[in-house]
N, C-alpha and C positions, 0 to 999 in steps of 0.2 A: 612316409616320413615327413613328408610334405606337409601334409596335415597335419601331422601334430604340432609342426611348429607354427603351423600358420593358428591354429586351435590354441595353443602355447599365448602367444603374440596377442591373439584377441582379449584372453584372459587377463593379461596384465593392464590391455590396457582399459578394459573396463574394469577393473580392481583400484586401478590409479584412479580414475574419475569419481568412482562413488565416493570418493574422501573430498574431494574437489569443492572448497567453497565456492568457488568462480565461477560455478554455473547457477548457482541459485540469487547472482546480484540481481539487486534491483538499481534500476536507473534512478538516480537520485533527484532528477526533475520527476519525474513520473510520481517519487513518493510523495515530493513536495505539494504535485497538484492532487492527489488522492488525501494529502493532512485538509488541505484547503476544501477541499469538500466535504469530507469527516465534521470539518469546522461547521459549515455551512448549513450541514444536516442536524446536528446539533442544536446549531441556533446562538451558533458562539461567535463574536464580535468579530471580526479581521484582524483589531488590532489587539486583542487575547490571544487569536492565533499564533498572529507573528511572536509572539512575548513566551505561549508554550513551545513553538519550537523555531528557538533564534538560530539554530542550525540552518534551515532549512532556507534556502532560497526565498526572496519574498515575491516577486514577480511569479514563481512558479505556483506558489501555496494561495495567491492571489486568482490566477489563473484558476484553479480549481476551484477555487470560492464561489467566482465567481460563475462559470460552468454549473454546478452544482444551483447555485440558486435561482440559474435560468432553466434547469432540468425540473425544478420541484415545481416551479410556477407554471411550467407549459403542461405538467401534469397533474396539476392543485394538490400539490403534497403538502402536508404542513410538516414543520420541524419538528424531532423529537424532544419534549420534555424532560428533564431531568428525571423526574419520577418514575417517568416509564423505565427508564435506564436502569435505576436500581430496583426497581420491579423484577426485570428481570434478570439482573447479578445475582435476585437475590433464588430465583424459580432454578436456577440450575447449579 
């Protein structure tokens, strides 16, 4: 009998969570510094950035920016093209 309710009990309460937005946040510095490097990879201005998302923290989307364009240079990446970009929106 034990089990069942303890079995009972389990079931509701993972039935309760898979509806759960609350486990799938994202920390909203974290996204700000991942737009900032999106930015960055792109080859898109800082202050374009800030302008596409006035939401977003700008110290944080900064931070990533700037991350980002100290990651591509220690590893001679060059930025993405526009072209390439819809090159491949357009492949899939």
């Amino acid at each position: 009998m034990i089990r069942f309710f303890s079995f009972l009990l389990l079931a509701i309460i993972v039935i309760s969570i898979s509806g759960c937005k609350e486990l799938s946040y994202v920390i909203p510095d974290e996204e700000g510094k991942a737009l900032g490097a999106a930015c960055a990879q792109k080859n898109i201005s800082l202050e374009s950035c800030y302008q596409k998302y006035p939401e977003k923290n700008p110290a944080y989307v900064y931070a990533g920016w700037i991350d980002m364009l100290e990651y591509m240079k220690k590893h001679n990446l060059t930025a993405i093209k526009p072209e390439e970009l819809e090159d491949q929106s357009i492949q899939h």
